[in-house]
C-alpha positions in Angstrom: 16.4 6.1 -6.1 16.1 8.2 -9.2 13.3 10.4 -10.7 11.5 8.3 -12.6 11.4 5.4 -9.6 9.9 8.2 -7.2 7.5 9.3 -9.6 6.2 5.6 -10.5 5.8 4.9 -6.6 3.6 8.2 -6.4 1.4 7.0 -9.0 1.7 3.2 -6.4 0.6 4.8 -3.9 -2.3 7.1 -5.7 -3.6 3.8 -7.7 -4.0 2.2 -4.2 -6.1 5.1 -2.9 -8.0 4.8 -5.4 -9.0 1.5 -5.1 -9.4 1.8 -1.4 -11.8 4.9 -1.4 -13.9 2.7 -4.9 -13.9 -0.8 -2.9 -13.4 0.1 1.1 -11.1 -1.1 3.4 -13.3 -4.5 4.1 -13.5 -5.5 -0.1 -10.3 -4.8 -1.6 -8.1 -7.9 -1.5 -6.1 -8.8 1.5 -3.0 -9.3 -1.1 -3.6 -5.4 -2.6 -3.3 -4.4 1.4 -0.3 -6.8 2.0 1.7 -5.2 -1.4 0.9 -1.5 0.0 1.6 -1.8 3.2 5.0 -4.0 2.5 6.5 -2.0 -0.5 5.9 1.2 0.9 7.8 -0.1 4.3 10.6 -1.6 2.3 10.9 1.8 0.9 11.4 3.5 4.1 14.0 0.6 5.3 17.6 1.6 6.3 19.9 -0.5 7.4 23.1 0.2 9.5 25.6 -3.0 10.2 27.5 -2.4 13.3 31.2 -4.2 13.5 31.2 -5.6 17.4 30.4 -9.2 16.5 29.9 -9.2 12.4 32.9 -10.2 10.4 32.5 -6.7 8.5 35.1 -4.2 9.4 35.5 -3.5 5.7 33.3 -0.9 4.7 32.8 -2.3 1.2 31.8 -5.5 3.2 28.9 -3.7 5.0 27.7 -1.9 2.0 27.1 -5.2 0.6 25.3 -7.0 3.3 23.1 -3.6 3.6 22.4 -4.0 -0.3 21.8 -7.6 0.0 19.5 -7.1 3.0 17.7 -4.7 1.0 17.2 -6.5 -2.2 16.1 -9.7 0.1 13.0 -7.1 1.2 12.2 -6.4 -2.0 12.2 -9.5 -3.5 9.7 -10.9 -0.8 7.3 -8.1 -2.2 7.8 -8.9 -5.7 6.4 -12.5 -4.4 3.1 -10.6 -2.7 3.3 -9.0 -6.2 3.1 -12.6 -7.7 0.4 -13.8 -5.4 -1.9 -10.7 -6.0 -1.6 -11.4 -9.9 -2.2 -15.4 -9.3 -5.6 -13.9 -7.4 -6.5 -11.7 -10.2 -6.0 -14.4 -12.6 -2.8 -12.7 -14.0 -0.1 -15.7 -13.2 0.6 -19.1 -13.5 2.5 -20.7 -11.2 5.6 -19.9 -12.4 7.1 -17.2 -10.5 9.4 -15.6 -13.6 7.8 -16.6 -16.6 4.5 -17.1 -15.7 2.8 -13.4 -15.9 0.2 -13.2 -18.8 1.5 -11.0 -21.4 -1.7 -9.2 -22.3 -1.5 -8.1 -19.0 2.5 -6.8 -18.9 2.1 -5.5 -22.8 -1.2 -3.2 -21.6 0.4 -1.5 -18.3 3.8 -1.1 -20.5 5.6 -3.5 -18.3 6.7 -5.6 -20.8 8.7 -3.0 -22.2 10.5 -2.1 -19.2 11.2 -5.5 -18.5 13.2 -5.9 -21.9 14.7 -1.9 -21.0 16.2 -3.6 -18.0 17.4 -7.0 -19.4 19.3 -4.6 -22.0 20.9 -3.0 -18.7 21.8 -4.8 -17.3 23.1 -7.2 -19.9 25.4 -3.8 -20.8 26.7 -3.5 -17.3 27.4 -7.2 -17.2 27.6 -9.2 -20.0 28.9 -7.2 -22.6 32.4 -8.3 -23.0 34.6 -10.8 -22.8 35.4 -10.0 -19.3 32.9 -9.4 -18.4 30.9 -12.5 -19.1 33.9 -14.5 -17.5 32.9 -12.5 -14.5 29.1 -13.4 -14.5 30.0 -17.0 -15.6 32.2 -17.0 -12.0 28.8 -15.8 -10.3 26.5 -18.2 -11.3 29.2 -20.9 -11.1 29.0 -20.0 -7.4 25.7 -21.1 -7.0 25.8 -24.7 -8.9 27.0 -26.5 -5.1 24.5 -24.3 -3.1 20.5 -25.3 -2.3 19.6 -22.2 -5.0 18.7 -24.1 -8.4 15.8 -27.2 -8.0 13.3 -28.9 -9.5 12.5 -27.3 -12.9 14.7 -24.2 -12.8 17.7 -26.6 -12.8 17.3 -26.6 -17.1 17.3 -23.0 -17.3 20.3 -22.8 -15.1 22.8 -25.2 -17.3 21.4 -22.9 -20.1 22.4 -19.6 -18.9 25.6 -20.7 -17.4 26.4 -22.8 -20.8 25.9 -19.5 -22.9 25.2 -16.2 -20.3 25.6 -13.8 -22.8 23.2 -15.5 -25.1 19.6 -14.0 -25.3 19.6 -12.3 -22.3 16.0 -11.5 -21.4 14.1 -10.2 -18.8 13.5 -14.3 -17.4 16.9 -14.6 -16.9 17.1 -11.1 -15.5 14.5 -12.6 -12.6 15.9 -16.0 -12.3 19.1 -14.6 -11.1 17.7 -12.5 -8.2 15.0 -15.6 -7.5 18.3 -17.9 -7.3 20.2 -15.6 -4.9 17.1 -15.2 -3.0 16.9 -19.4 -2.8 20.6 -19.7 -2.2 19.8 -16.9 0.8 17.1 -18.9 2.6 18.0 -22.2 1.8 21.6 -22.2 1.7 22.8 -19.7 3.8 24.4 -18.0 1.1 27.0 -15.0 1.9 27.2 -11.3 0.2 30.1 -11.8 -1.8 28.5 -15.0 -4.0 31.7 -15.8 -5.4 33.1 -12.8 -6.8 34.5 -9.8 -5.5 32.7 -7.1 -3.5 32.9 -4.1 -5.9 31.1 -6.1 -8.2 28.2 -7.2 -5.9 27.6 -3.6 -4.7 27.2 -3.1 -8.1 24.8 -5.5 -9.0 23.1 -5.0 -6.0 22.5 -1.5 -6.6 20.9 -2.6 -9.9 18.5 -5.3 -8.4 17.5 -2.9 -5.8 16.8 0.0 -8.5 15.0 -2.8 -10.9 12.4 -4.2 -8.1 11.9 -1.1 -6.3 10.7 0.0 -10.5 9.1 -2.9 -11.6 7.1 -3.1 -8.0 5.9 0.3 -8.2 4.8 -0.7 -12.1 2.8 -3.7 -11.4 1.5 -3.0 -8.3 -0.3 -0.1 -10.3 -1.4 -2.1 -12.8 -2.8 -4.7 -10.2 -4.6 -2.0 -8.3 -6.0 -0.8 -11.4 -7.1 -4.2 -12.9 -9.0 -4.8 -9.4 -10.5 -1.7 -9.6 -11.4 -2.0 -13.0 -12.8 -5.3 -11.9 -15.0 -3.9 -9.8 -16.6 -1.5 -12.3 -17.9 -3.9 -14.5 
């Protein structure tokens, strides 16, 4: 966790008082509740993978399920995340392009959104070699119960061109996908490339949501609260 990630959850956590001690425990949403109580334990989860009955004796193996386990925690928040902002009136019903942007451009998550698509797309898609790499990853998903309905579109466009304007939607897609492909398709760590590479992107997942959690559950707290007050 770096600096910046501890100090945004502070602010989390002092947005959340603040709403509590304005509304009470009995008026503030059940969903503003839910998000405190479910970030804040994700943030205190460790997770430990023994080796008697797992096919994990490698070590890089473990760290991987541990990271995957971890980014799986975080991404069910995001979705209490999504289902406060839907009872605020900040969503639609898409889940990763459906936030209003008055609301991400006023709480300055719009611009960290865009920060991390820029990351990441230097970590990942930045070469030749890389993008040969990614293309492999989301090839990996094409047979697997991950991409339905109306997201299968958006899929054939990213894997058609994956280095072409990245943005912070495909940035979410991704993780939504591996979080589909987990639930509904049994989906293992290594997603079709090697291991070194997935503890690497799942270190960056895990650093993103734990950030962008702590940035718009703040802003949700605040827009209740500031609710309230009128």
């Amino acid at each position: 966790m770096t600096e910046q990630t501890d100090t945004l959850i502070s602010g989390f956590i002092s947005s959340f008082k603040a709403l509590l001690k304005k509304k009470g425990g009995e008026d503030i949403l059940r969903e503003a509740r839910l998000l405190d109580i479910r970030y804040r334990l994700t943030l205190d989860l460790r997770i430990s993978i023994e080796t008697k009955y797992s096919h994990t004796e490698s070590k890089s193996v473990r760290d991987c399920y541990e990271r995957l386990f971890k980014f799986l925690d975080l991404w069910n928040v995001y979705e209490v995340c999504w289902s406060y902002g839907k009872k605020l009136g900040l969503t639609t019903k898409n889940k990763i392009s459906g936030w209003k942007e008055p609301f991400l451009n006023k709480t300055g998550i719009s611009d960290f959104l865009n920060c991390s698509a820029e990351k990441f797309q230097k970590l990942f898609v930045s070469d030749e070699r890389k993008i040969q790499k990614y293309r492999q990853y989301l090839e990996h998903f094409s047979e697997l119960d991950a991409v339905n309905g109306g997201n299968k579109e958006r899929y054939k466009e990213y894997l058609a061109a994956p280095a072409g304007a990245f943005d912070y939607e495909q940035l979410l897609f991704i993780q939504y996908m591996e979080r589909n492909a987990y639930y509904h398709g049994g989906e293992a760590a290594r997603a079709g490339v090697d291991y070194g590479y997935r503890k690497k992107q799942l270190d960056f997942y895990i650093e993103f949501l734990m950030e962008f959690i702590a940035r718009m559950g703040t802003g949700l707290f605040n827009k209740e609260l500031e609710m309230e007050e009128k």
